[in-house]
N, CA, C and O atoms as a Maestro MAE file, in Angstrom:
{
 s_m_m2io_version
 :::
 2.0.0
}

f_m_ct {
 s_m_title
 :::
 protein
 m_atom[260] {
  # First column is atom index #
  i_m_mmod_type
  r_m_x_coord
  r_m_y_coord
  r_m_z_coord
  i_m_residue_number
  s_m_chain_name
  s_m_pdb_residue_name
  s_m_pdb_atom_name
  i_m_atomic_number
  :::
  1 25 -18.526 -10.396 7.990 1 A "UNK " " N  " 7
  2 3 -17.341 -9.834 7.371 1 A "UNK " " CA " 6
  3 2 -17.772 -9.053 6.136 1 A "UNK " " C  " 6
  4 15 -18.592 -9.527 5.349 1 A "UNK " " O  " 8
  5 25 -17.120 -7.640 5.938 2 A "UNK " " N  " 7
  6 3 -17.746 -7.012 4.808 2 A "UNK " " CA " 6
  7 2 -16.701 -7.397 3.607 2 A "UNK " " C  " 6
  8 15 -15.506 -7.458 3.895 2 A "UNK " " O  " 8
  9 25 -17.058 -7.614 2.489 3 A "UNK " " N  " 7
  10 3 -16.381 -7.931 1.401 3 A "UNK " " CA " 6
  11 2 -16.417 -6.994 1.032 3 A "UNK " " C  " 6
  12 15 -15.414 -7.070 0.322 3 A "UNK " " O  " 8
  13 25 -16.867 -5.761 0.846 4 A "UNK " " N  " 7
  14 3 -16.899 -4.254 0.023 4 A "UNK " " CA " 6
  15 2 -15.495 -4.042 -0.365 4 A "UNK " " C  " 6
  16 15 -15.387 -3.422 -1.423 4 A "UNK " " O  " 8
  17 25 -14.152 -4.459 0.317 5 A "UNK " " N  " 7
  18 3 -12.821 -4.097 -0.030 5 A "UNK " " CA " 6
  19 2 -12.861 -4.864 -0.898 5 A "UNK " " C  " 6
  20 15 -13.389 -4.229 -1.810 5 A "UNK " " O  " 8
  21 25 -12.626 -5.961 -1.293 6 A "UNK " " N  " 7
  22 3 -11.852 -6.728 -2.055 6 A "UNK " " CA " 6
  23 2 -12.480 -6.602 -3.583 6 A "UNK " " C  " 6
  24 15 -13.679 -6.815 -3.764 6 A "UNK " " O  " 8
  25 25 -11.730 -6.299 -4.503 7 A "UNK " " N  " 7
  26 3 -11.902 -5.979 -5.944 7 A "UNK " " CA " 6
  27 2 -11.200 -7.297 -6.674 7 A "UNK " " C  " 6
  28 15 -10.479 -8.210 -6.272 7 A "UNK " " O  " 8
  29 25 -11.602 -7.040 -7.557 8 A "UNK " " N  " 7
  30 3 -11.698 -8.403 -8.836 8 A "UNK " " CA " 6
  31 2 -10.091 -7.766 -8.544 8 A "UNK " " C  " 6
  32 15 -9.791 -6.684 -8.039 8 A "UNK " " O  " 8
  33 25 -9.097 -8.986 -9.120 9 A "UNK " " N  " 7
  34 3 -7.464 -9.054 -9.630 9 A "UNK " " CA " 6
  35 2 -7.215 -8.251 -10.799 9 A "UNK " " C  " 6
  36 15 -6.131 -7.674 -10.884 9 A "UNK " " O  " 8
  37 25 -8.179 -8.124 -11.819 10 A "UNK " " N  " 7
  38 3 -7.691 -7.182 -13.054 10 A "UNK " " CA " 6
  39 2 -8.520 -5.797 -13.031 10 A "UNK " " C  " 6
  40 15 -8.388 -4.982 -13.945 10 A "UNK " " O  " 8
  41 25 -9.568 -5.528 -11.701 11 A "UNK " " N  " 7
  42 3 -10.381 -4.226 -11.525 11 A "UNK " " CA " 6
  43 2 -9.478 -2.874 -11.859 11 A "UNK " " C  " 6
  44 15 -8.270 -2.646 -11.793 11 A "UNK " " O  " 8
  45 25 -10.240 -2.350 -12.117 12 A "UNK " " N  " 7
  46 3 -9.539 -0.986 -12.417 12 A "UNK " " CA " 6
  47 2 -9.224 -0.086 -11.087 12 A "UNK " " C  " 6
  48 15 -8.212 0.543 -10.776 12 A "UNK " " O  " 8
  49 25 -10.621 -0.285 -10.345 13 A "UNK " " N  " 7
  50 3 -10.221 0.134 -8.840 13 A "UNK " " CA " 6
  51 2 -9.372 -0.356 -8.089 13 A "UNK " " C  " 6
  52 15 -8.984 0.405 -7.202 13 A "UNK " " O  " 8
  53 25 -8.702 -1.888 -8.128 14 A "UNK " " N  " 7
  54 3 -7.937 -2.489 -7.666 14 A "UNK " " CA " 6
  55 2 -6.222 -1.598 -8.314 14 A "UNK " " C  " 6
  56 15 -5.285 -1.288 -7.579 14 A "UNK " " O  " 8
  57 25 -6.275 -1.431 -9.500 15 A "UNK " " N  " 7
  58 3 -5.265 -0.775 -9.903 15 A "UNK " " CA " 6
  59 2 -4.841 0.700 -9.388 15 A "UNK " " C  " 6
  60 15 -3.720 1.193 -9.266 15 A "UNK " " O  " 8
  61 25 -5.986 1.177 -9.157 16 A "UNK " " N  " 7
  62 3 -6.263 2.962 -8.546 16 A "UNK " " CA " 6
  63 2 -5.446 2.622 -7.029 16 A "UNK " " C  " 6
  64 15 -4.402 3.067 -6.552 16 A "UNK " " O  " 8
  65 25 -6.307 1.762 -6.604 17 A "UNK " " N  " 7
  66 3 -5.659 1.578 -5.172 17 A "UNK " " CA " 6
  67 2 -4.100 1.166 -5.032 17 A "UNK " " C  " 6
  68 15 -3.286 1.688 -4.270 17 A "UNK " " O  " 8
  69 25 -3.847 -0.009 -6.046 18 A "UNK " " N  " 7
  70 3 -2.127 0.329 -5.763 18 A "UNK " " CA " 6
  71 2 -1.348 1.221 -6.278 18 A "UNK " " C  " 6
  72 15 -0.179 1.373 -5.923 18 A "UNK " " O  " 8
  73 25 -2.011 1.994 -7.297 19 A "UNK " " N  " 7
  74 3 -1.071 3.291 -7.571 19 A "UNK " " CA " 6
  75 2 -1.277 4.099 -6.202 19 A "UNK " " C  " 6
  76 15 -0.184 4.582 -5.907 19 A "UNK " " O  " 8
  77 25 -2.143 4.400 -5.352 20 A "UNK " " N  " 7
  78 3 -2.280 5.084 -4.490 20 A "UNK " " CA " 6
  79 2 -1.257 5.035 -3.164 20 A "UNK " " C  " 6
  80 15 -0.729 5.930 -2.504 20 A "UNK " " O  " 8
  81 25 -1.219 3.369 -3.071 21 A "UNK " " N  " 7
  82 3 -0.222 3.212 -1.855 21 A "UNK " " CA " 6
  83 2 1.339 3.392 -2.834 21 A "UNK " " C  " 6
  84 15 2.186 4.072 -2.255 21 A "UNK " " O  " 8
  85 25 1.787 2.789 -4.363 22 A "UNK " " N  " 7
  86 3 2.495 3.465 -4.321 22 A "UNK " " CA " 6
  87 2 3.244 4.675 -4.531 22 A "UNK " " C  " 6
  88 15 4.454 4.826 -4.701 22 A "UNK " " O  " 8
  89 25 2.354 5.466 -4.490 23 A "UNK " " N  " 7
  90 3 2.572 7.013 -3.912 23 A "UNK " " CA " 6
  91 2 2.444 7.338 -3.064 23 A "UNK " " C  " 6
  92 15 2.938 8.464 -3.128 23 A "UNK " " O  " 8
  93 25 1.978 7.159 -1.807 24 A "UNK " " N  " 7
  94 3 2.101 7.382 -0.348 24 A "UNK " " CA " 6
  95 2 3.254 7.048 -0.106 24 A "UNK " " C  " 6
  96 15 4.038 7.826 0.438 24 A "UNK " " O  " 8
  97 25 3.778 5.095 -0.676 25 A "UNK " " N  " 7
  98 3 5.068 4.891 -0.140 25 A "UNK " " CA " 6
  99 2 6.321 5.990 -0.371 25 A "UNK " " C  " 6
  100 15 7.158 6.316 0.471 25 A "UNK " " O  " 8
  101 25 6.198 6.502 -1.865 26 A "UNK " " N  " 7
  102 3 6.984 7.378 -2.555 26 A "UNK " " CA " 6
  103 2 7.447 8.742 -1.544 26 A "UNK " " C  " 6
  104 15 8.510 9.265 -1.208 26 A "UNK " " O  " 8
  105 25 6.140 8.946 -1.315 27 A "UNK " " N  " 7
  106 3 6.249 10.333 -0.412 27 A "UNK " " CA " 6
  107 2 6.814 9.798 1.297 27 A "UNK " " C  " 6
  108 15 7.618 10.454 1.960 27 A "UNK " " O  " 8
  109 25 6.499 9.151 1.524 28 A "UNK " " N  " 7
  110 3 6.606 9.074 2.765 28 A "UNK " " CA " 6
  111 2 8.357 8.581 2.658 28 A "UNK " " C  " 6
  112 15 9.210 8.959 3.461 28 A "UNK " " O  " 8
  113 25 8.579 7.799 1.651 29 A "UNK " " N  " 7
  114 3 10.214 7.980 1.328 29 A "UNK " " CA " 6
  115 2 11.384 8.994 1.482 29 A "UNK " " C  " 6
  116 15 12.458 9.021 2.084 29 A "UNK " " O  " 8
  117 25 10.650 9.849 0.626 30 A "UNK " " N  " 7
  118 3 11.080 11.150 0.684 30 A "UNK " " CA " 6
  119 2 11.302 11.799 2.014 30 A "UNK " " C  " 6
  120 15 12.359 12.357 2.308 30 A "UNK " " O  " 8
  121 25 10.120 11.691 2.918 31 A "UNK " " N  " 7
  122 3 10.428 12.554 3.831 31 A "UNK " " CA " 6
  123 2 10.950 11.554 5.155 31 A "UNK " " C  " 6
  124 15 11.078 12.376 6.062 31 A "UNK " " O  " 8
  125 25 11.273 10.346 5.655 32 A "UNK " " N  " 7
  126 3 11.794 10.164 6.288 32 A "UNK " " CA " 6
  127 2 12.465 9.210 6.048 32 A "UNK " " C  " 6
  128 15 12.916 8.707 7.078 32 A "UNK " " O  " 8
  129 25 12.819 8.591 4.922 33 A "UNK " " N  " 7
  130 3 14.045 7.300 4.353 33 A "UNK " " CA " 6
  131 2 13.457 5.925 4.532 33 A "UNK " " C  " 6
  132 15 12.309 5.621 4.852 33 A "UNK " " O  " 8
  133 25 14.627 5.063 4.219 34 A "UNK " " N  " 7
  134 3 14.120 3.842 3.973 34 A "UNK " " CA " 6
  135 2 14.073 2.953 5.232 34 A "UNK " " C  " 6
  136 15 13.257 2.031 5.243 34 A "UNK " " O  " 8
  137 25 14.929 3.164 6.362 35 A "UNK " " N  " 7
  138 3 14.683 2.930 7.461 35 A "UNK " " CA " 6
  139 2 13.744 3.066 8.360 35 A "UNK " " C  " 6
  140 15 13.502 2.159 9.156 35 A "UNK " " O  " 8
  141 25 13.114 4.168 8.356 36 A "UNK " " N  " 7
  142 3 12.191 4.720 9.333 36 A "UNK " " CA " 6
  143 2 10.472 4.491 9.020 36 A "UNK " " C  " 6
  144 15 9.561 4.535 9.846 36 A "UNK " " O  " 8
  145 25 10.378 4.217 7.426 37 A "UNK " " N  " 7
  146 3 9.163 3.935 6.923 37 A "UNK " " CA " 6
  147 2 8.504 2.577 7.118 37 A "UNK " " C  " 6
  148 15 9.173 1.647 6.667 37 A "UNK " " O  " 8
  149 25 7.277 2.226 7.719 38 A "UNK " " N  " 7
  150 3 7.125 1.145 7.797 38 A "UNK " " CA " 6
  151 2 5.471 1.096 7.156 38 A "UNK " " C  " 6
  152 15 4.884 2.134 6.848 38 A "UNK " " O  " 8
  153 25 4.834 -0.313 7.014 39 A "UNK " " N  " 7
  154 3 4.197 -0.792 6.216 39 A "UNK " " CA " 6
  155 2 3.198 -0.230 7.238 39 A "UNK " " C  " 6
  156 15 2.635 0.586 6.507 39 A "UNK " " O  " 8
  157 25 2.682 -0.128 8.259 40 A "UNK " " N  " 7
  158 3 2.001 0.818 9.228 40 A "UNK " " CA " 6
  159 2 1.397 1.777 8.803 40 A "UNK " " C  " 6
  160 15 0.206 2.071 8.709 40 A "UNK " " O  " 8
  161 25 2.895 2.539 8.398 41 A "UNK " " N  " 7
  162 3 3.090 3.808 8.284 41 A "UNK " " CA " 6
  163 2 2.098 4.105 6.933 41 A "UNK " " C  " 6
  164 15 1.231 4.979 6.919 41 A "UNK " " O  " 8
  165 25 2.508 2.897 5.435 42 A "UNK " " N  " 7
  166 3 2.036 3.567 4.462 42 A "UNK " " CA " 6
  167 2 0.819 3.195 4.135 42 A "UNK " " C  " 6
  168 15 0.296 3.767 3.179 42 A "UNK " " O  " 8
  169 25 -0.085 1.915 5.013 43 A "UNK " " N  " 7
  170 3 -1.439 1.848 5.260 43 A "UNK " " CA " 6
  171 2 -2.552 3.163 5.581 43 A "UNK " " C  " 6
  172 15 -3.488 3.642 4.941 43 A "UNK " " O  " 8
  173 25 -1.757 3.547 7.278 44 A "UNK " " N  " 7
  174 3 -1.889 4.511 7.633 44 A "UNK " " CA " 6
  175 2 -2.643 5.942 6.507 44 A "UNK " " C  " 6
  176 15 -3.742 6.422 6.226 44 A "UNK " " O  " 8
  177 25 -1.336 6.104 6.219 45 A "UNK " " N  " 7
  178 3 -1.416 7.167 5.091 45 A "UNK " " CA " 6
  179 2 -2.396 6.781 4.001 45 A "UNK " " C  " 6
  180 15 -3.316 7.574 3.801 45 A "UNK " " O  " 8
  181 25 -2.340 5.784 3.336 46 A "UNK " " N  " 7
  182 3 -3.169 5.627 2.576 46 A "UNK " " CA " 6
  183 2 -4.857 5.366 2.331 46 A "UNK " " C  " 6
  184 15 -5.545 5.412 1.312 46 A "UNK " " O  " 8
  185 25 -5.156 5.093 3.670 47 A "UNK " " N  " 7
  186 3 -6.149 5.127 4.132 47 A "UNK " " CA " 6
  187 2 -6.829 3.617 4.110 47 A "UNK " " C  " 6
  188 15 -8.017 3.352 3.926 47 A "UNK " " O  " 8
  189 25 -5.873 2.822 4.321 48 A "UNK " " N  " 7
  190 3 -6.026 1.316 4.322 48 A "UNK " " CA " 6
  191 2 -5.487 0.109 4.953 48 A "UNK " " C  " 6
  192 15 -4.298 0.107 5.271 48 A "UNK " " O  " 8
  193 25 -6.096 -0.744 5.134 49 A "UNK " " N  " 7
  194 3 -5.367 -1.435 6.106 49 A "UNK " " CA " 6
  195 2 -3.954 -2.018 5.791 49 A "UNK " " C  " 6
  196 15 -3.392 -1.971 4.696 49 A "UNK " " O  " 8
  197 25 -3.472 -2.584 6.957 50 A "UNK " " N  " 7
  198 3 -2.197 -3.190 6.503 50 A "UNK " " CA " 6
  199 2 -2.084 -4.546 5.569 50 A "UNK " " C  " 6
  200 15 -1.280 -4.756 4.661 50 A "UNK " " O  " 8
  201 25 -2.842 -5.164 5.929 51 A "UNK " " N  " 7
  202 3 -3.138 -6.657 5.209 51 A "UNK " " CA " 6
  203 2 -3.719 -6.254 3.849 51 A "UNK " " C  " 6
  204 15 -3.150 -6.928 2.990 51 A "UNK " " O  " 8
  205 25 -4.560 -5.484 3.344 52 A "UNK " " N  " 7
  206 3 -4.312 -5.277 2.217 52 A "UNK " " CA " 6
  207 2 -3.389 -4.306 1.015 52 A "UNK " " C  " 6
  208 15 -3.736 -3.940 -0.108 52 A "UNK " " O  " 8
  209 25 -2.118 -4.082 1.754 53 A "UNK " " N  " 7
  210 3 -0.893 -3.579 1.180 53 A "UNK " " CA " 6
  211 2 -0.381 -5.149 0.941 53 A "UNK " " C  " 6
  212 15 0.005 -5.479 -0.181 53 A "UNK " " O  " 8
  213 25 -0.393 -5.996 1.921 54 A "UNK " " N  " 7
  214 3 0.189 -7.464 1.523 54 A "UNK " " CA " 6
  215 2 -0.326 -8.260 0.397 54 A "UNK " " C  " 6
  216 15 0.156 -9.190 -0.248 54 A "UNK " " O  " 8
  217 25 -1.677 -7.495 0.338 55 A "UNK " " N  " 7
  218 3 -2.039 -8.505 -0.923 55 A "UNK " " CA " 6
  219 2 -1.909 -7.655 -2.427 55 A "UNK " " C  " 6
  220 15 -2.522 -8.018 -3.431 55 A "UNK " " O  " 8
  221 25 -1.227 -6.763 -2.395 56 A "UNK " " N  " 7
  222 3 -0.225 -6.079 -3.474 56 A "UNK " " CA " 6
  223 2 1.042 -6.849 -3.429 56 A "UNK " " C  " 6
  224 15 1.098 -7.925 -4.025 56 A "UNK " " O  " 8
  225 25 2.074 -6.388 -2.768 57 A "UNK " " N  " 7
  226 3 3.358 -6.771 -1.953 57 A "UNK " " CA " 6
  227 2 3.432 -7.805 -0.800 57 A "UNK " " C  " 6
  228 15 2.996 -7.727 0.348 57 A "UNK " " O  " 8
  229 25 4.087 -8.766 -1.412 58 A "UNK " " N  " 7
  230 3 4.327 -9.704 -0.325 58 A "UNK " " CA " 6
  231 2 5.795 -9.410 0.738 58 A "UNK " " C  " 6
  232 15 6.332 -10.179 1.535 58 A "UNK " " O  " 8
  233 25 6.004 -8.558 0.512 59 A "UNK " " N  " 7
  234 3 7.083 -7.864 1.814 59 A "UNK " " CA " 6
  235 2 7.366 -6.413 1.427 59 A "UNK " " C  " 6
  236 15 6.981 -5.678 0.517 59 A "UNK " " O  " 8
  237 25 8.095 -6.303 2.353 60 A "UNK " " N  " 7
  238 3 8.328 -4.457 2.397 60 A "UNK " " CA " 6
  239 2 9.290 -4.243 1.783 60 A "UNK " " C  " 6
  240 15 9.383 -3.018 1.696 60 A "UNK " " O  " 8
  241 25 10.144 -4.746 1.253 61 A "UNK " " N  " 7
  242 3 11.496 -4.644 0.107 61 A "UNK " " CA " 6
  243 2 10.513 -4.616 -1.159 61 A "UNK " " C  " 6
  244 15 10.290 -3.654 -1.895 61 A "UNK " " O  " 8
  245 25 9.989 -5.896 -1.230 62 A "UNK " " N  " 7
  246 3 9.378 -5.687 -2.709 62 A "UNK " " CA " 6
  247 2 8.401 -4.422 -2.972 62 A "UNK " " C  " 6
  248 15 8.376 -3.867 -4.071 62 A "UNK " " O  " 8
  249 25 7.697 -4.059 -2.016 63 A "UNK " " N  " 7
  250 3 6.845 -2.641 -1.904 63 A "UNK " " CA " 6
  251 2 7.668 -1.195 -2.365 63 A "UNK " " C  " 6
  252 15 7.329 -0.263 -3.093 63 A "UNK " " O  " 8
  253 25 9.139 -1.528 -1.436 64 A "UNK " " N  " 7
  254 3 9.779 -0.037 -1.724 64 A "UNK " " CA " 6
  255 2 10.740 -0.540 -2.675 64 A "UNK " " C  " 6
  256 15 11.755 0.046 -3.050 64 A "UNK " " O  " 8
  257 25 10.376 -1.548 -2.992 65 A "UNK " " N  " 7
  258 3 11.993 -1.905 -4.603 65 A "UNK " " CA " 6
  259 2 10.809 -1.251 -5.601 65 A "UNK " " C  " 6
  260 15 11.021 -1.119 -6.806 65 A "UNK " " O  " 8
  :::
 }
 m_bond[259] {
  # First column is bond index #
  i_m_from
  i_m_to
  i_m_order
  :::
  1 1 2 1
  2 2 3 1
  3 3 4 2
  4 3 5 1
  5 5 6 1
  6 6 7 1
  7 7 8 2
  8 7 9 1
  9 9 10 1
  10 10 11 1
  11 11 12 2
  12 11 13 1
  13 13 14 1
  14 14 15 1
  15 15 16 2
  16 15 17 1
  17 17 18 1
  18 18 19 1
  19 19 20 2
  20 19 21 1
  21 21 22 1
  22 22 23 1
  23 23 24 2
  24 23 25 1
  25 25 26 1
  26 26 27 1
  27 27 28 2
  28 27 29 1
  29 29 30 1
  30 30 31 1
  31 31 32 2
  32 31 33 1
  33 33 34 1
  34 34 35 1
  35 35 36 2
  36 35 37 1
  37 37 38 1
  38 38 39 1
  39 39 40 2
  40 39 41 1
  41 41 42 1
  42 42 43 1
  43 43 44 2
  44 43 45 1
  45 45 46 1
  46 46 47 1
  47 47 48 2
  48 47 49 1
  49 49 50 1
  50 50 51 1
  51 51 52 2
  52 51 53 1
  53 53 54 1
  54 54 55 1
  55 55 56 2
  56 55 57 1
  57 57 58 1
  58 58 59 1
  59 59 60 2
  60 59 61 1
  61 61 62 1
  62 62 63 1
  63 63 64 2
  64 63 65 1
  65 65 66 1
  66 66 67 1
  67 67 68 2
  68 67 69 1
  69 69 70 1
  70 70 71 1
  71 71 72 2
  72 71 73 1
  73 73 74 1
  74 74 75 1
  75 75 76 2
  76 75 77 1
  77 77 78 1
  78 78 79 1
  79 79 80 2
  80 79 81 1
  81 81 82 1
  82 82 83 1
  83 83 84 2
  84 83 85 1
  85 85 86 1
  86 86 87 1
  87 87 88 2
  88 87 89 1
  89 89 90 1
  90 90 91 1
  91 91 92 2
  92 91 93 1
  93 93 94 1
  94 94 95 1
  95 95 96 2
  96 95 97 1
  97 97 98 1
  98 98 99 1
  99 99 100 2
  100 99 101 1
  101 101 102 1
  102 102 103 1
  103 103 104 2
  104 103 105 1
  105 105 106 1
  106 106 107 1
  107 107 108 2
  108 107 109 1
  109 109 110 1
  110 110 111 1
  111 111 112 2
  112 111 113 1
  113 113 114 1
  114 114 115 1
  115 115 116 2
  116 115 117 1
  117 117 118 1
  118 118 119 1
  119 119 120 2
  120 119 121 1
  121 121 122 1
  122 122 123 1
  123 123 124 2
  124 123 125 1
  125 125 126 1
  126 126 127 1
  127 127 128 2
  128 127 129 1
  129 129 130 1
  130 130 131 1
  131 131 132 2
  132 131 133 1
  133 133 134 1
  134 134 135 1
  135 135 136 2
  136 135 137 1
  137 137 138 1
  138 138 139 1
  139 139 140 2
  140 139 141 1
  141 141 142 1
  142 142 143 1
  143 143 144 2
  144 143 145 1
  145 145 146 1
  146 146 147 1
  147 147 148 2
  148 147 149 1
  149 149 150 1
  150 150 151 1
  151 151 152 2
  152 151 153 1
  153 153 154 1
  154 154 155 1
  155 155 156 2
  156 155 157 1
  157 157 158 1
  158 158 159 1
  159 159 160 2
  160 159 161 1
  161 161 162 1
  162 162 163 1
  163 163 164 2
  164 163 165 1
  165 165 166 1
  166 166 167 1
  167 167 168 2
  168 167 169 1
  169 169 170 1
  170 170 171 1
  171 171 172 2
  172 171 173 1
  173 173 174 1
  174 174 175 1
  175 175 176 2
  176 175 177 1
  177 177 178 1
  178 178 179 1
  179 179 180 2
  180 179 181 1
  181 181 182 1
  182 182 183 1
  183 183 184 2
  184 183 185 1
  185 185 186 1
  186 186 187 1
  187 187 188 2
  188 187 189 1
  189 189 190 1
  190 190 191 1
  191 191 192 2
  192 191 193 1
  193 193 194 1
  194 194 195 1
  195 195 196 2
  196 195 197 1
  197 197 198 1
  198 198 199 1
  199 199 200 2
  200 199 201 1
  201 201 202 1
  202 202 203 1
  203 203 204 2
  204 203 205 1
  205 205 206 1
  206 206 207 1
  207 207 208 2
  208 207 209 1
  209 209 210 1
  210 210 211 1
  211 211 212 2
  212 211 213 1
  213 213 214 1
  214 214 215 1
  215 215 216 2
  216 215 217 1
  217 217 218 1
  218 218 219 1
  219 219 220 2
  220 219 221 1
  221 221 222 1
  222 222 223 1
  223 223 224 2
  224 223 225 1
  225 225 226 1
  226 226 227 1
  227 227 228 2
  228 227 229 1
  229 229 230 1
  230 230 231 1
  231 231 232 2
  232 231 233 1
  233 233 234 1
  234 234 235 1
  235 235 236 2
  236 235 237 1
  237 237 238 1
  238 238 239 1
  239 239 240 2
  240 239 241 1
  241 241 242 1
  242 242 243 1
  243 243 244 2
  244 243 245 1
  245 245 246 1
  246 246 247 1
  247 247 248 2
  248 247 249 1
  249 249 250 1
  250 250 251 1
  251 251 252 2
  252 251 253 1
  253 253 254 1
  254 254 255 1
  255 255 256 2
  256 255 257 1
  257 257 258 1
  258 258 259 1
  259 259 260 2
  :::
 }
}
C-alpha cells in the first residue's frame, strides 16, 4: 500500500488539497446544481480519489454546506 497520499492533519499540503476539492465542488456547482453533483463527480475532477474527499467531509451535505 503506498502511503505517499496521506499528509500530516495540520500539513500545509493537506490544506492545498482541500482548498482544491473545495473549488472543484464550487465549480462543478455552478454548472450543474446541487442535485446532479456527486462525490464521484468532485474526486473525479479533482484528481483524487473518493475516500479521500471523506476524510475532509464526512458526507456530501457537509462538503457542499
Amino acid at each position: 500500500m503506498n502511503h505517499s497520499s496521506r499528509l500530516p492533519t495540520g500539513s500545509g499540503a493537506r490544506q492545498e488539497r482541500a482548498e482544491r476539492i473545495l473549488d472543484t465542488t464550487a465549480e462543478l456547482l455552478e454548472q450543474h446544481g446541487y442535485r446532479r453533483v456527486t462525490i464521484d463527480d468532485v474526486a473525479s475532477r479533482a484528481g483524487i480519489g473518493k475516500g479521500t474527499v471523506y476524510l475532509h467531509w464526512k458526507t456530501r451535505e457537509a462538503l457542499f454546506w
